[in-house]
Structures are given as structure tokens and as C-alpha cells.
N, C-alpha and C positions, 0 to 999 in steps of 0.2 A: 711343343717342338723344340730340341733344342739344334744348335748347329755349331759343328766342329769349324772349333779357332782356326784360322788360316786352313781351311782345309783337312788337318789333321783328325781321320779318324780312329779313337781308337781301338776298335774292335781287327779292322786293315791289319794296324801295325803290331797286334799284337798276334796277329797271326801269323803273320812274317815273321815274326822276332822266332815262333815256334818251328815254322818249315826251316828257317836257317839256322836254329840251335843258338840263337845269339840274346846279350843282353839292350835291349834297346839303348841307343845314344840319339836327344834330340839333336837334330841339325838345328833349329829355330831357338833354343834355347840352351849352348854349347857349355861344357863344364871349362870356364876360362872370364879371364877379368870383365871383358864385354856382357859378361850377365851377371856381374856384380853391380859394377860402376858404370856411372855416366861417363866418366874421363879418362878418373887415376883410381887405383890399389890405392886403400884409406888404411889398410890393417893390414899388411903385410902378408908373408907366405901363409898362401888357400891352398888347402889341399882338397880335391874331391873325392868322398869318400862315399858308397853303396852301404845302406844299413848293417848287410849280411859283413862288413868290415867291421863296423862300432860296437856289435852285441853277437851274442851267437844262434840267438831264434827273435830276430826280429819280426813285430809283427804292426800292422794298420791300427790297434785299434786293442788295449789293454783293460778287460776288464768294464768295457762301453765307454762312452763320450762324456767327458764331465769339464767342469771348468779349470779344473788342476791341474788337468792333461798343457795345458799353455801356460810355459814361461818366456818373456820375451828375451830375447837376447842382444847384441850389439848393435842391432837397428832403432834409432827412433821412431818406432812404430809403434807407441802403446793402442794408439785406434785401431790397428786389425786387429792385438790380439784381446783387446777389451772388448772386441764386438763375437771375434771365435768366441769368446769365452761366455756370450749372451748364444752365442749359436749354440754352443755346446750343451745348454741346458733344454732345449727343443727338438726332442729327437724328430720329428718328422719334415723341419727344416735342414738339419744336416743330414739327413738322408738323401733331399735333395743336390745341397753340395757335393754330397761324398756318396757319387751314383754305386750300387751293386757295390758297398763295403766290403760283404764277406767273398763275393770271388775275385776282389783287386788285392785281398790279401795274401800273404805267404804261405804256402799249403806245408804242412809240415811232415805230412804224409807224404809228398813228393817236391821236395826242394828244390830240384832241377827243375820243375815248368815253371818256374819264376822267370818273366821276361824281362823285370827292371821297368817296366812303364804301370803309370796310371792317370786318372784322371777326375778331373774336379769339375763341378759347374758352376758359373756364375750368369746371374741378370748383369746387362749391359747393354744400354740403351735400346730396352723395350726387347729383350729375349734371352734367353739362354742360350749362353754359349759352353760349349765342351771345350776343356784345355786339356791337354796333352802335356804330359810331362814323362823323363827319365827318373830314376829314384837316387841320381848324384849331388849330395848333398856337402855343401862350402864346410868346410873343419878347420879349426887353427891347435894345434897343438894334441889333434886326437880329439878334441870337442866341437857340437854344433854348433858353428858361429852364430846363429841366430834362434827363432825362435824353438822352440822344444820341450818335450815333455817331462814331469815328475819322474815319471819310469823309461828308464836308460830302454827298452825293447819297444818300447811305441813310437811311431812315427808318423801319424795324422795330420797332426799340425806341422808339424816341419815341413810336408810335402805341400799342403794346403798352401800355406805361406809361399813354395816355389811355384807353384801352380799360378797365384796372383802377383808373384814377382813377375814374370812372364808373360801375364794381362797389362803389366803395367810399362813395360819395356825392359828392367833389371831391379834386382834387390832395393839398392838406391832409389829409385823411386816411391818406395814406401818408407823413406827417411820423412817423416811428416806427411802428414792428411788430414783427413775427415772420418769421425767414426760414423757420420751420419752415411757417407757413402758406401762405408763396408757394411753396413747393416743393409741398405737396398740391393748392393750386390748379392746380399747370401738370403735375402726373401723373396724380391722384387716388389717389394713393401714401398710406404711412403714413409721418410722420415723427416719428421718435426721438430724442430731444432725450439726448447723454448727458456728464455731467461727469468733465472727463477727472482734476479734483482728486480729488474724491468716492468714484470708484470707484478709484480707486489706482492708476491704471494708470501715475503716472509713476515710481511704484517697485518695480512689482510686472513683472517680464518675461515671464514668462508669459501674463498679464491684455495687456500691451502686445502681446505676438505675436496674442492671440487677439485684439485688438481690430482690426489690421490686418489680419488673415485678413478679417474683417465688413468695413472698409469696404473692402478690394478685392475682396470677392462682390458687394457693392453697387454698385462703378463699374461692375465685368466685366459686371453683370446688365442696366445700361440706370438703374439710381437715381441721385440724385442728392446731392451732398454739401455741408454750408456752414460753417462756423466762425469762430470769435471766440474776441477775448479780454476777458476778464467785467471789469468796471468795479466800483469798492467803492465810490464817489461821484458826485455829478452831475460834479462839477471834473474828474474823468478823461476823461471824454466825448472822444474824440477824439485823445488826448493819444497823442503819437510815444514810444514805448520806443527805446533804446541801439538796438537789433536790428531797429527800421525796422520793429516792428510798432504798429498804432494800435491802444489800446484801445478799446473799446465800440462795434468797428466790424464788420461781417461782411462775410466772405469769400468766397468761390468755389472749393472743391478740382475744377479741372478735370481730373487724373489723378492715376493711380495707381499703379504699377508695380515689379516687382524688377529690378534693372539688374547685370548681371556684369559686374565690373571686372577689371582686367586687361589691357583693349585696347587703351589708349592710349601716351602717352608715357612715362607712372611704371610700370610694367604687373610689373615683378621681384616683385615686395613684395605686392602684392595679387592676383596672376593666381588664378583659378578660383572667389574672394568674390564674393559679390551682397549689395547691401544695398539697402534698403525707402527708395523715395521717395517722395514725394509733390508735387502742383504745385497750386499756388495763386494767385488773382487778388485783385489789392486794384480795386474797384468805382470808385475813385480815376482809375482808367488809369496810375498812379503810386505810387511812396513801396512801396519793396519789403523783403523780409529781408537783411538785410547780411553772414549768417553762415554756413558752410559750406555748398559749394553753390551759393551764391545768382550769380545774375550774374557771369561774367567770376572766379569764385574758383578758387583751385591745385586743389583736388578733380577738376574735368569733365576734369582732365591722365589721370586714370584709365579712361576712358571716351574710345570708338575714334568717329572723328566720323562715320563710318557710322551710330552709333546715337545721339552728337548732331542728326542730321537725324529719325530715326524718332523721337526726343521731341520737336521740335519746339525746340533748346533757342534760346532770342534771347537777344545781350547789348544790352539794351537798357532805356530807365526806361518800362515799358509796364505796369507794377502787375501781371506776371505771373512767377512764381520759383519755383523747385525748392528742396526740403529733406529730410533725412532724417526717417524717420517717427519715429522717436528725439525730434529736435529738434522737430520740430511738436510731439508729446503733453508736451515739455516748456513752450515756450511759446503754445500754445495754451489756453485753458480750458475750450471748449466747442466740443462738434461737435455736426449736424446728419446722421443719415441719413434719407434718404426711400428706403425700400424700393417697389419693383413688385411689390404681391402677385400671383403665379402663382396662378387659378384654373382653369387650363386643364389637363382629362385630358391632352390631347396634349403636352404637355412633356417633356422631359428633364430638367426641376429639380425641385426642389419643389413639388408641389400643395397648396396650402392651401383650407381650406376654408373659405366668407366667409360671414357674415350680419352684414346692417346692418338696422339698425331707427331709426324716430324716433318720440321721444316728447316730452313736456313735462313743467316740472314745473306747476301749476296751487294755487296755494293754495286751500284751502276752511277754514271756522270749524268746518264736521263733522268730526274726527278720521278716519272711515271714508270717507271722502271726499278728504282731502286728501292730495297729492302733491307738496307743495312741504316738505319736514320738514326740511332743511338736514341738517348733518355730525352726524359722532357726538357732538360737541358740545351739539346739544339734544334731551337723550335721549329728552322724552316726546315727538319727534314724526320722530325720525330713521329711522323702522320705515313712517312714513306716505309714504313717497317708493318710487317707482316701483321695480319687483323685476324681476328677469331672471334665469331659472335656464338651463343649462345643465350639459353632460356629458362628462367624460374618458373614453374608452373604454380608452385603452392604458393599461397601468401606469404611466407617467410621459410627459408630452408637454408643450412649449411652447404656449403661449396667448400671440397677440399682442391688446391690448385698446385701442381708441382709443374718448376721450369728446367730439366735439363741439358746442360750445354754436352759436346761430346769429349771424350777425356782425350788431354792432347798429351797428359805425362811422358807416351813412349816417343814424345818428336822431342823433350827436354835436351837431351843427346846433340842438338842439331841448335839450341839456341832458341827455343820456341816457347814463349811463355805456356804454362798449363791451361790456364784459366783465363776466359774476359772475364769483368764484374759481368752479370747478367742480373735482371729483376724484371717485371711487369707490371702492367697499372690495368684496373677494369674499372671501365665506363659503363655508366648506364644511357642506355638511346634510347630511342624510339621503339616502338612495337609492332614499325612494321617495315625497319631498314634493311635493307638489301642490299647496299652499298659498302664501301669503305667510310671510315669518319676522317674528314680535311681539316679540322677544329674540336678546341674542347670542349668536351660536353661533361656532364655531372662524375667526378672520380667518384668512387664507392670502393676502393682496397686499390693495395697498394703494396708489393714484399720489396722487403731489401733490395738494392743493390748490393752485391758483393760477390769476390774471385772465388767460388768455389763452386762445383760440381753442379750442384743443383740448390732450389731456393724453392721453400712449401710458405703457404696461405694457406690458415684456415678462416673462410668469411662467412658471417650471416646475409643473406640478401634475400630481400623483398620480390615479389613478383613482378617480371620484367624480362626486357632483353638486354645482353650485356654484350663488350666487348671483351675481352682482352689482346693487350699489344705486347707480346715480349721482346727484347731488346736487349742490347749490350749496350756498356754505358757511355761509353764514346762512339761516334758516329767511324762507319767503315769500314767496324771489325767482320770478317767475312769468318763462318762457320757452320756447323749443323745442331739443331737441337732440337730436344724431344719435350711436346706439353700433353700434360696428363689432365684431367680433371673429372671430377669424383662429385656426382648431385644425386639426390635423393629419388629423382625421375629423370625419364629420359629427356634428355636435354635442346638435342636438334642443332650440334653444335658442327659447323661449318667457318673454312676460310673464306674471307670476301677478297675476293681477287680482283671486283670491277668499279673503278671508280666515282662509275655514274653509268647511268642508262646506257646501253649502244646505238649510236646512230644508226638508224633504218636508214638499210640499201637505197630507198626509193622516199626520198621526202615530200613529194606530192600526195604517197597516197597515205600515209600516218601524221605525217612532222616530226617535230622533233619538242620537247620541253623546254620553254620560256622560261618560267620561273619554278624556284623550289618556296614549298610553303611548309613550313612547321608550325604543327598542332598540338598547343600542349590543354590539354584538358585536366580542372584542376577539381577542387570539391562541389560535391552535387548537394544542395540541400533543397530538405522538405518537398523528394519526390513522390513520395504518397503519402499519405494520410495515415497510414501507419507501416511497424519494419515491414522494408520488403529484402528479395534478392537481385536487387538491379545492375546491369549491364547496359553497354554499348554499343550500336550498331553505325558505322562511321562510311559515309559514301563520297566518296569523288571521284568525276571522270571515273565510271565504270569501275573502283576502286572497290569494294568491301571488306570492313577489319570489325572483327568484333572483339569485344575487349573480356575479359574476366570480369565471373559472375562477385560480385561482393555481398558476404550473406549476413542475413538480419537486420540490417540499417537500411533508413531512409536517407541521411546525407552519406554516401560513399564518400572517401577520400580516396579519386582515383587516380590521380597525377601520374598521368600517361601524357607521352608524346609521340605524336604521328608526323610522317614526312612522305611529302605528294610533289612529287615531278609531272610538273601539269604545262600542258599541252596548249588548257582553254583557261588561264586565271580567272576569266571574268562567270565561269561557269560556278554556283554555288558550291557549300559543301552543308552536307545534311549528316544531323546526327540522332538518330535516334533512341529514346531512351525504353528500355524495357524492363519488368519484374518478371525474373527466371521460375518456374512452376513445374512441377515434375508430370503435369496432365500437359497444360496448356501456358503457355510464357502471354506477360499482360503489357499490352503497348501503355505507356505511360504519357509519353508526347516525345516534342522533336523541336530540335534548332535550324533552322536555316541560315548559312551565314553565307552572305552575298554580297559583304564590304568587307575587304581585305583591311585591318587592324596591322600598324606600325609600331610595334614594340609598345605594346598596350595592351592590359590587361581588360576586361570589359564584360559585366553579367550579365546574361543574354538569359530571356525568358525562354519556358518550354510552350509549344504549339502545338495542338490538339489535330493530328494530321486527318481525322475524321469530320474535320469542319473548316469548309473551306474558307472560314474569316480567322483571325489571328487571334482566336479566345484565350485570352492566358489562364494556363491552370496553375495550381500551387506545384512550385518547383523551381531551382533555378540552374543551372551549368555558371561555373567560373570559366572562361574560354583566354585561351592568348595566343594569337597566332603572329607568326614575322613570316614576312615573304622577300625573297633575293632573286637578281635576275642570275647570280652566279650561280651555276651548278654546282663548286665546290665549295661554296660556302656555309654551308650547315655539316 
């Protein structure tokens, strides 16, 4: 589904535009300095000028969608047009941007029904949105002030670029970003921001193979890719390296590929090798890598010009060149993927399983009330912010996790910061909590902190239940924001909104819970006499929780923890141990624990619950339980 921006339809409008013979003018986005700038006129006399001014058969879309079609212009914005320019290589993603191409185009055959509007889509927090735009485009001296294409009759990208000017408040506003956010705008993908210093990969070969396997799953799959190289001052901004790369500037990795060399001219020496390339655009239209590889170098002598044609290779200063993926992860510092999550049973790939949600954070002066508690930094109210628990079913599974805040760019106008820092932290509980968490329990991942749009995890995690807390980094910032998260199965993920039990209306006929008791049950050894598949059956106070089966072994390592708001503490609690069977499941023995243990660890034998005297059989439970009369203290 998608839904027109403020309203604006435009199927309506441009039918209106046809009953009154007229060319649309948006009211929402006026040809005047207010939809350039935030304040002031930076550049002087803007003229607004209609395509059918600049050329004489202008048209959407020359020849198909390529990366060339985008130069950027007088705006600091190499991030949209590095990521158009990833768009532009995937026709079935910009098809979605750029709805019904061939009838928002120029009819040439009847040049009069041209109404002067069109419209673009974008993902924005959790749906597509239809924008609305007129086709009055800012000119200084007869030229398009900003972005635009190779050929003077196309105009895709110039409109595209108004179209997200106007998502964003004014032109200005895409004076600086994130490429990582225009690439989730034009997929509704997730994108993963990863440092190629950081994680090692420029010395670690292994990590480098494995990192190229990932972005050539991601070009192969239809995602999208962007890169830079990271800047240590403002002064570097822009500045050309030896190697013809610009820092502080992003990129476009249009392909990907392994190429067999051998076929060409040098072919003795290397015949039956394949080595890992990769292709890149500078947003520039110019200013390329000078280094093996690149343009017109002794290397492509290796390489048979039959498969010169199938890469597409040009010698030419067109800001687009090939490199070894070697050489990129060495001077690059920063990549960008945007993954297509697959949530489709019908696949052949991976199916992931998706739940999004949106919440706020809301400051309140009532503790039990307030969701605005900021990072782990202000302790007495970092528990006060919004909970999310979810579920690992398998023994070990990736969790992909994205935190979006909502974009405040078009309040910039008004004095309104864009961005909180935002990040989140995931705990591992209990497995069978149904509350809020008042205190720390085991961290297990952890993303950034930081001012930008949204912030991706990707974590391995073990079988269990998890929390996550997301937060802004100071306490009180009041806003909306959307969490996503992506598990291998379905997950069962829910806000916990209630702090603890509700007191029953009527305390005579239930009560109310005394104490809370946590159960952490830890390695099980030498439960049978040879491997089995044993599990756990857990009772208190009318309670049952059975645990995940552990297969093949006789000592499981089960280190679980359970949490029982109990009514009667002095009432036992029984665990029973089982070997899981596909006919019939085998009782193995059982614990009775009926002295509540103070921060003490203590192995406790199994009991044969088919004989009513305490026979010990071979087996034993690690047990540790703590008990509090405070409700909010676990």
C-alpha cells in the first residue's frame, strides 16, 4: 500500500490539471526561495524553469536508467546521488521509485496533455509514501542547479532529487546525510553500515573473503551497495588522494564480480586464476582510481575482450572504474549494505522472519510512567524506557536488528535538532519473564550510540529469551521511533508494558506475591548412562515451563533462568528431568527444592519420583536460586 504525501493524490491532480487545461503548480512545494533554503539565498538569482524551457523534446528517462544518468550539482549531496546511482543499476527497485515511468512521461505524439506533475515513491518509516511534485526545476544562468543528467533531454533524476527535496523539507536539507538512509528509502531494505578498519578485514584474509562472499550475495540478490573514504577533519572534506580517491565523499558500487583471467593477451602466466573485482562510480561523473585496474591499465591485457563487453568496461573520465576487492578494502574505509529482506515462503533464499513495531519514547516526572530514561548512563531511569522481549528457538541463530528514529530534518527551519544519538542494548532473561526488567541482567549486543537516522545489529544468539531497550542517549528526549527485527523463525516478540503482576481486585480470595525467586539452572551431568535428548519440566505454584530439548548428550549445558512471583515461598519447586523420544519421552528423575538458597550455588541430586524413598540415581542439576521480598528487584 502506498499513501499519498500530505494528502496529495496524484492521479486527482492530474486530472484536474486536464479538465482545466492547466500546468500543475505545487502549493506544498512553491517555485521560490522557501523550497530551496532553510533561511537565506546561498547562490544567488534562481530562476524556475519547466524542462519543455531547457530542451526541445524533453523526456523522463533517455535510453533506460543507468548510472550516468546522475551528476551531482551545487548541493552537498554526494549520498543521494551515490545511492540513485546504486538505484539506478536495479531496474525493478527503481521501477518502484519511479511508479508508471512511461505514462508520467512526455507524450510526443500529443505534447499538449502534459500537465507538469509527477511522482515518486519512497519508504519512510515503515511504508510508502507517494510524493507529489510540479516539473519547476531551480536554474542559475540557463543550467540545472543541482543534480542532472549526461543528456541535456533527460530528466529523472533532477525530478527524483525534487521529489526528496520536498520529503525532506527544502533542497538544503540534503546539504549532508547518510547514504545509508537513501538506500532504505528507495528499497525499504536494511542497511548495514560496516568499517572495513575496525573489523579487520584489511589484514585479516579470511574476514576479507568472507566479507566479499556478503557483498556479492547482496549485489546477486537485487541490494544495494555505497562507500567512502572516512575523513579525520573538517579540512579533508573533499580532498583528492595520490589514487584519485576523494575523501569524505560517497560512492556507488555498481558491480560485483569474479572474472577468469587467462584470455587475453598476457593469458601464459595467469591462465585458469580468477580474481574478485569490484566497480564503482564517483557521483562527480569524474575524478576516478588511478591504480590497477582502473582505466586503460596493463592488467584488463589479461582479460579476453568478449568479457570486456559483458562488464561493460569504458576507457573513459566518466567517475566509473574497476578495482580489485583487495585494493578497494584497502583504501576504502567504509561500506554500506542494504540488504532485501526475503519474507516470502515461496523463495529459494532465505526466509526471514520480520516484525516491525513503533513506539515513542514520552518523558513523564512519574517514574512508572515514564519512557524517555536515556542509556545506560542514567541508571535510575534507564529501566524506565520502552522493553521488547523476544525468542531464539534454535540453538544458535542470527538476529538482524534495526532502530529507527523519525526524521525531524523538515522542523531544521524552526531551530530543531535532526537527530537524538539513539542505540539499544539486548539482554538475555529468563524463559519465562513476562514482565518489565528493573535491573541488569546478562548484556548479549549492544549498537552504537549515534545522531543519525537509524542504527543496524547484526548478532548471533543462542537459544533463549531476549529483551531489547531502545533509547536515546540522554534522558527526556521525547520522540517516535520504529524497531524492526529479522530471526530465522518466528519470534513471539511483544512490548512488556506491566511492571509486575496486577494486584487482584479481591486479596482474600487469590493474594498477592511475597516474594520473587530466580532460577537459574545451570549444567546437567551424567543424566543417563548413555547420549540422550534431555529436557526440563519446571513446576511452581501451579506454574509449568518446559525447557528446550538438547540433542545427543548426556550433560546438557542448559543455563537457563526462570522467575516465579510466588504467593506460598515455603511451597517446593520440582524439576523434572526428561529424555525427549519420538515414540514415547523417558522420565529420567527429579529435584525437589524446598530450602530456598541465598546467592549460592549448590548440586543437588536427581530422585527417582517412581520410588517413594530418595534413591539417588546417577545424574546431577547445578541449581542457583536467589529470592527477594522486592517485586522489582530481579
Amino acid at each position: 500500500m502506498v499513501i499519498p504525501y500530505k494528502g496529495q493524490s496524484y492521479a486527482d491532480l492530474k486530472k484536474k490539471c486536464h479538465q482545466l487545461g492547466c500546468l500543475f503548480e505545487d502549493p506544498l512545494f512553491p517555485a521560490s526561495d522557501q523550497s530551496l533554503f532553510f533561511h537565506r539565498n546561498r547562490v544567488g538569482l534562481v530562476i524556475w524553469k519547466r524542462p519543455r524551457e531547457l530542451c526541445g523534446e524533453p523526456s523522463l528517462v533517455v535510453n533506460g536508467i543507468s548510472a550516468h544518468d546522475l551528476n551531482q550539482g551545487l548541493l552537498g549531496n554526494c549520498w543521494f546521488v551515490a545511492a540513485c546511482s546504486c538505484l539506478a543499476s536495479q531496474e525493478a527497485l527503481w521501477q518502484k521509485v519511479i511508479p508508471d515511468c512511461k505514462d508520467q512521461d512526455w507524450d510526443t505524439n500529443a505534447p499538449d496533455s502534459h500537465t507538469g506533475i509527477f511522482h515518486f515513491s519512497f519508504w519512510r518509516f515503515g511504508e510508502w509514501v507517494d510524493v507529489v511534485i510540479d516539473d519547476r526545476l531551480p536554474t542559475v544562468k540557463g543550467k540545472l542547479l543541482y543534480c542532472h543528467s549526461n543528456d541535456a533531454n533527460e530528466f529523472w533524476s533532477a525530478l527524483a532529487e525534487k521529489a526528496y527535496a520536498k520529503l525532506a523539507g527544502c533542497y538544503e536539507a540534503l546539504d549532508g546525510g547518510n547514504t545509508a538512509d537513501a538506500l532504505t528509502d528507495f528499497t525499504g531494505g536494511l542497511s548495514e553500515p560496516i568499517n572495513l578498519v575496525g573489523t579487520g578485514v584489511r589484514t585479516d584474509e579470511v574476514k576479507r573473503g568472507n566479507l566479499f562472499e556478503r557483498v556479492l550475495k547482496v549485489h546477486n540478490r537485487g541490494g544495494l551497495i555505497s562507500c567512502a573514504v572516512k575523513v579525520s577533519s573538517v579540512t579533508e572534506m573533499e580532498f583528492k588522494l595520490p589514487s584519485g580517491l576523494v575523501k569524505g565523499h560517497a560512492y556507488a558500487v555498481t558491480d560485483v564480480r569474479e572474472v577468469s583471467l587467462g584470455r587475453g593477451m598476457m593469458s601464459s602466466s595467469s591462465k585458469g586464476q580468477k580474481i574478485t573485482l569490484i566497480r564503482v562510480r564517483n557521483p562527480w561523473g569524474k575524478s576516478e582510481w588511478n591504480g590497477p585496474w582502473s582505466d586503460g591499465s596493463p592488467e584488463w591485457k589479461l582479460v579476453s575482450k568478449s568479457d570486456w563487453e559483458k562488464m561493460g568496461v569504458t576507457v573513459q573520465d566518466d567517475g566509473e572504474f574497476w578495482m580489485t576487492f583487495d585494493d578497494f578494502t584497502d583504501n576504502f574505509t567504509d561500506v554500506i549494505l542494504c540488504r532485501l529482506i526475503n519474507t516470502s515462503y515461496m523463495s529459494i533464499y532465505k526466509t526471514w522472519e520480520e516484525v516491525m513495531v513503533r513506539g515513542s519514547w514520552q518523558h513523564h516526572d512519574e517514574p512508572m510512567k515514564n519512557r524517555a530514561g536515556g542509556c545506560t548512563n542514567n541508571k535510575d531511569s534507564f529501566f524506565q524506557n520502552p522493553q521488547y522481549m523476544f525468542n531464539i528457538k534454535k540453538e544458535e541463530d542470527e538476529a538482524l536488528i534495526c532502530l529507527q528514529q523519525k526524521d525531524r530534518k523538515a522542523s531544521l527551519r524552526r531551530g530543531i535538532e535532526a537527530y537524538f544519538a539513539i542505540g539499544f542494548d539486548i539482554y538475555k532473561v529468563e524463559l519465562n519473564r513476562t514482565y518489565r526488567m528493573h535491573s541488569l541482567l546478562q548484556k548479549v549486543g549492544s549498537s552504537v550510540y549515534i545522531n543519525t537516522r537509524s542504527v543496524f545489529l547484526r548478532v548471533d544468539l543462542k537459544q533463549g529469551r531476549y529483551i531489547i531497550i531502545p533509547t536515546t542517549f540522554e534522558a527526556k528526549k521525547e520522540g517516535g521511533f520504529m524497531l524492526r527485527v529479522f530471526t530465522d523463525e518466528v519470534s513471539r516478540f511483544k512490548e512488556l508494558t506491566l511492571d509486575q503482576p496486577p494486584r487482584p481486585s479481591c486479596l482474600c480470595l487469590s493474594g498477592y506475591p511475597q516474594v520473587v525467586t530466580q532460577l537459574h539452572i545451570q549444567q546437567g551431568n551424567d543424566l543417563s548412562r548413555q547420549d540422550c535428548d534431555p529436557y526440563l519440566i519446571i513446576y511452581c505454584e501451579g506454574e509449568r515451563i518446559r525447557t528446550p530439548v538438547h540433542q545427543g548428550t548426556r550433560s546438557p549445558n542448559f543455563d537457563i533462568k526462570f522467575l516465579f512471583y510466588r504467593k506460598r515461598p515455603n511451597q517446593p519447586i520440582k524439576i523434572e528431568v526428561y529424555a525427549y523420544s519420538m515414540v514415547r519421552d523417558s522420565f529420567l528423575g527429579q529435584v525437589i527444592v524446598t530450602k530456598e538458597i541465598d546467592n549460592l550455588q549448590k548440586t543437588l541430586y536427581l530422585k527417582d519420583r517412581r520410588n517413594r524413598h530418595d534413591n539417588k540415581v546417577s545424574g546431577t542439576l547445578n541449581i542457583a536460586m536467589v529470592t527477594s521480598s522486592e517485586l522489582t528487584a530481579i
